[in-house]
DRENPA-3360 file (N, C-alpha, C; in nm, 2 decimals, always signed):
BEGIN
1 = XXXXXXXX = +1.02/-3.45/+1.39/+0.95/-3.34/+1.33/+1.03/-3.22/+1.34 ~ +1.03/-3.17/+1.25/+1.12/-3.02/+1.23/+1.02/-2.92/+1.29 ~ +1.15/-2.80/+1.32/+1.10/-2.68/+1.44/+1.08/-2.61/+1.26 ~ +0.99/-2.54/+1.25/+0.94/-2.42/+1.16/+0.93/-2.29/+1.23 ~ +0.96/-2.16/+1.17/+0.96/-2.04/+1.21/+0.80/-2.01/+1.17 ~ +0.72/-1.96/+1.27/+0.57/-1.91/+1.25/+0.61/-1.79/+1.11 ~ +0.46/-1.81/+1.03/+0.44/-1.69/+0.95/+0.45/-1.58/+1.00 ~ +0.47/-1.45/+0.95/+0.42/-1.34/+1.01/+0.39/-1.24/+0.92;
9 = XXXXXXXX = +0.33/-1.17/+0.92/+0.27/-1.08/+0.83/+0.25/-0.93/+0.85 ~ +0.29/-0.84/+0.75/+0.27/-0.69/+0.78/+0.38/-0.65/+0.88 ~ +0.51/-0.71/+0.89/+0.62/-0.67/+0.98/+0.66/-0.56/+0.90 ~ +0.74/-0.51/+0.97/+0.79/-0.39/+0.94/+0.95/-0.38/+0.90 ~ +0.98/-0.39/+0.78/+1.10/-0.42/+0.72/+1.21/-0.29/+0.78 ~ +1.30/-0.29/+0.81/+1.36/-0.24/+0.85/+1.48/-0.13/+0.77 ~ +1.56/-0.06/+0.69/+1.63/-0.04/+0.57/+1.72/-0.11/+0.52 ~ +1.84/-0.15/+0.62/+1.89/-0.30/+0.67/+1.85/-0.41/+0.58;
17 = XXXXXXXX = +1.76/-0.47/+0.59/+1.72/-0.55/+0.52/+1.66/-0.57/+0.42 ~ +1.60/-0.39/+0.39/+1.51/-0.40/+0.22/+1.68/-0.33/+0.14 ~ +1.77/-0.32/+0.20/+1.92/-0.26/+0.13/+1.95/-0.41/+0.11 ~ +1.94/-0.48/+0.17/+2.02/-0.61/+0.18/+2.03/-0.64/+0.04 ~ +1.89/-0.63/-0.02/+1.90/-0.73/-0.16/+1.97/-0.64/-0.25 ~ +2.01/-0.57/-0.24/+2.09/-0.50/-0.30/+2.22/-0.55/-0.36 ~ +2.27/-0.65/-0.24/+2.39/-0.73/-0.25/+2.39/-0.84/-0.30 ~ +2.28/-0.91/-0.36/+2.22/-1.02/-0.39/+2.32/-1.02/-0.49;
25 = XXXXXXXX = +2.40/-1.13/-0.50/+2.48/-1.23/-0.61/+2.37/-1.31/-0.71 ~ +2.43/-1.29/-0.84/+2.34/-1.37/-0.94/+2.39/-1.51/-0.95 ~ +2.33/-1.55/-0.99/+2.37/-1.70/-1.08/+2.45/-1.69/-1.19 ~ +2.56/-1.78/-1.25/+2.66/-1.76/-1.37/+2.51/-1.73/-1.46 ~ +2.56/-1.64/-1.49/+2.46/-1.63/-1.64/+2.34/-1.51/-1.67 ~ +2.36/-1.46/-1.53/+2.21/-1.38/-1.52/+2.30/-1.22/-1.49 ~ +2.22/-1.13/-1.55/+2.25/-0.98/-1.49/+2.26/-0.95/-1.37 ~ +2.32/-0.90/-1.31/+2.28/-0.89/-1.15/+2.17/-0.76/-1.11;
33 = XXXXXXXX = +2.17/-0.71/-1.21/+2.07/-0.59/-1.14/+1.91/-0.66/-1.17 ~ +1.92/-0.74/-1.33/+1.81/-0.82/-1.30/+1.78/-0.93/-1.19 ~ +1.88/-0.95/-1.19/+1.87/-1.07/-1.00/+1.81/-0.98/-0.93 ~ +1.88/-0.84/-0.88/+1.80/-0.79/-0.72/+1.68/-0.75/-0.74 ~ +1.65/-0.69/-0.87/+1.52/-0.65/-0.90/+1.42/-0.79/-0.87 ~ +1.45/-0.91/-0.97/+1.36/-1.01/-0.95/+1.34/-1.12/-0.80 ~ +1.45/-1.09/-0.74/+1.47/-1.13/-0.59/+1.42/-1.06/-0.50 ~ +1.39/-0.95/-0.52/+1.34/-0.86/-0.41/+1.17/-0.91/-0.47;
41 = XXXXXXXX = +1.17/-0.89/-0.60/+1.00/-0.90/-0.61/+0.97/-1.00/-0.55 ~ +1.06/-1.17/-0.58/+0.94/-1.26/-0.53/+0.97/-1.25/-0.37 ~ +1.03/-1.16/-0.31/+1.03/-1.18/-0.13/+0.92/-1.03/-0.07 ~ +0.93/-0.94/-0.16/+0.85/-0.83/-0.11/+0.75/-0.74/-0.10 ~ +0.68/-0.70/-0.02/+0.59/-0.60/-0.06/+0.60/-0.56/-0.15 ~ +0.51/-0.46/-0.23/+0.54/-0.37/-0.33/+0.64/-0.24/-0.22 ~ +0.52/-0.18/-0.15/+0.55/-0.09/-0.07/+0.73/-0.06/-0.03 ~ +0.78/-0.20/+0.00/+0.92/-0.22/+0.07/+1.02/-0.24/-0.09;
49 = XXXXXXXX = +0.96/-0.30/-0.17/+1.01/-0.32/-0.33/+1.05/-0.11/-0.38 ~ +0.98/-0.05/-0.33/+0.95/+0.10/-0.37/+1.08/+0.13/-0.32 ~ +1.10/+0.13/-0.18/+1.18/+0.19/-0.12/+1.29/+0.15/-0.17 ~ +1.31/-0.05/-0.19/+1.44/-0.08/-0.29/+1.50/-0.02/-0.40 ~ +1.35/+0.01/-0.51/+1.38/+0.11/-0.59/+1.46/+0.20/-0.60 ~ +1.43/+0.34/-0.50/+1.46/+0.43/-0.47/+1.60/+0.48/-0.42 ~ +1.69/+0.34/-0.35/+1.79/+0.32/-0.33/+1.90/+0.28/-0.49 ~ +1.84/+0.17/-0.59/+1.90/+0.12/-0.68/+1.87/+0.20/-0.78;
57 = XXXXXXXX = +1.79/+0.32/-0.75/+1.81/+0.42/-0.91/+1.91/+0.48/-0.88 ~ +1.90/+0.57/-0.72/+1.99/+0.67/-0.67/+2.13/+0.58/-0.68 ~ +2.21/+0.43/-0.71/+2.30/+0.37/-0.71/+2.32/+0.37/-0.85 ~ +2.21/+0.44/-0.90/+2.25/+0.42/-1.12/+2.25/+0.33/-1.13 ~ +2.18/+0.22/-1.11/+2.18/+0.08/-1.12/+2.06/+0.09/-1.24 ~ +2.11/-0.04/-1.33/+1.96/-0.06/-1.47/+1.85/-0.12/-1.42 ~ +1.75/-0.06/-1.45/+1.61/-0.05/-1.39/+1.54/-0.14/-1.53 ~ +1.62/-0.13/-1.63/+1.59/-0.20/-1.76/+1.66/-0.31/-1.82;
65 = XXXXXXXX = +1.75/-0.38/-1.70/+1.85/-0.53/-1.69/+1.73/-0.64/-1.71 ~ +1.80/-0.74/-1.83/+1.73/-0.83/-1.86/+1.79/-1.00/-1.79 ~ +1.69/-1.07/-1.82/+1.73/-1.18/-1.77/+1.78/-1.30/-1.87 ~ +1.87/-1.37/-1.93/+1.93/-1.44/-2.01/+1.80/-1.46/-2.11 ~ +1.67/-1.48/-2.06/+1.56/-1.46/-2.19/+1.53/-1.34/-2.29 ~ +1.57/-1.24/-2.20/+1.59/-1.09/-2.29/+1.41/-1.02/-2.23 ~ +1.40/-1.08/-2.12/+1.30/-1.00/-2.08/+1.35/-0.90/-1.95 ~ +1.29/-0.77/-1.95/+1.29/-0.68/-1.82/+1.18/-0.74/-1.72;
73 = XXXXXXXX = +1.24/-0.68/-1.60/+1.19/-0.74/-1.46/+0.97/-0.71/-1.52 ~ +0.96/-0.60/-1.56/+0.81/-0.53/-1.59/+0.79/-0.65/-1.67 ~ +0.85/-0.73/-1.77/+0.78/-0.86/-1.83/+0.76/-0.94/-1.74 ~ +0.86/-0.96/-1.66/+0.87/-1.11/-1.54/+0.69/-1.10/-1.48 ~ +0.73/-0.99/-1.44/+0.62/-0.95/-1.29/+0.51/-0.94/-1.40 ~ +0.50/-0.91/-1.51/+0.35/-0.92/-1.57/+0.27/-1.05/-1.60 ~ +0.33/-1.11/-1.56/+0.32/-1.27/-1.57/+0.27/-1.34/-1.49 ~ +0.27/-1.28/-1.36/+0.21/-1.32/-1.18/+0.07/-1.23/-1.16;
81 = XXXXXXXX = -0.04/-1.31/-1.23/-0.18/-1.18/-1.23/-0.19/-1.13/-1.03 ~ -0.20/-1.20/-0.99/-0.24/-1.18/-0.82/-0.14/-1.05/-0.78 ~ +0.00/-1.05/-0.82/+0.08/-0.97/-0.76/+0.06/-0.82/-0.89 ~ +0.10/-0.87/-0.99/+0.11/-0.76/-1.07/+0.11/-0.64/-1.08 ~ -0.01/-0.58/-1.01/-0.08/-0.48/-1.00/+0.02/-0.38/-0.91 ~ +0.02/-0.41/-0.81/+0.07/-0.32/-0.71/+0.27/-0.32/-0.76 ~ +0.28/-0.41/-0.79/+0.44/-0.39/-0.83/+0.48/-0.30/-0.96 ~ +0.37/-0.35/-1.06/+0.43/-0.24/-1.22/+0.35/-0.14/-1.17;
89 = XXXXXXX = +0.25/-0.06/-1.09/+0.23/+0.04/-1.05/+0.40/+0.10/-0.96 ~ +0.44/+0.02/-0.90/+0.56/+0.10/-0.84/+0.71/+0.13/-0.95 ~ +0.66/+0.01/-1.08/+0.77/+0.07/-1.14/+0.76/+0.14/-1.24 ~ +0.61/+0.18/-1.23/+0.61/+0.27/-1.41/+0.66/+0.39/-1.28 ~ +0.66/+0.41/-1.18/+0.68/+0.51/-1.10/+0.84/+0.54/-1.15 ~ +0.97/+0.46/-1.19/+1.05/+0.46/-1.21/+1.14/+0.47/-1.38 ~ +1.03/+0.42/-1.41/+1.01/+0.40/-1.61/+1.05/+0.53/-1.69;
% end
């Protein structure tokens, strides 16, 4: 039987690690600013996604990077009804 790491919920992300995805390498094929944008969404809060933001505008990074489909991250994420809400609320904050 394999050892699993417990859930944990509502931790407190640290800068450290909502900067990390920052560094996030794409796959051959994919934009990388669309990689951290869509990487960070499926791992993060909105709340901790905001602060990513605020780091990757101030780095002039494209807030409007597409994914080899030709869609922006705001299409991806409109696509996940449960999450949606609270995420394109943080990025029309940036739009």
């Amino acid at each position: 039987m394999a050892l699993s790491q417990p859930a944990t919920f509502n931790e407190e992300w640290s800068d450290e690690r909502v900067f990390a995805y920052l560094d996030q390498l794409p796959p051959a094929g994919v934009n990388a600013d669309f990689h951290v944008l869509y990487h960070a969404f499926k791992h993060m809060r909105p709340f901790d996604y905001e602060r990513l933001l605020n780091k990757f505008i101030a780095d002039r990074r494209d807030i409007n990077a597409t994914n080899p489909e030709g869609q922006r991250i705001h299409d991806v994420i409109a696509q996940y009804p449960r999450q949606k809400e609270g995420f394109l609320e943080v990025l029309a904050k940036f739009s």
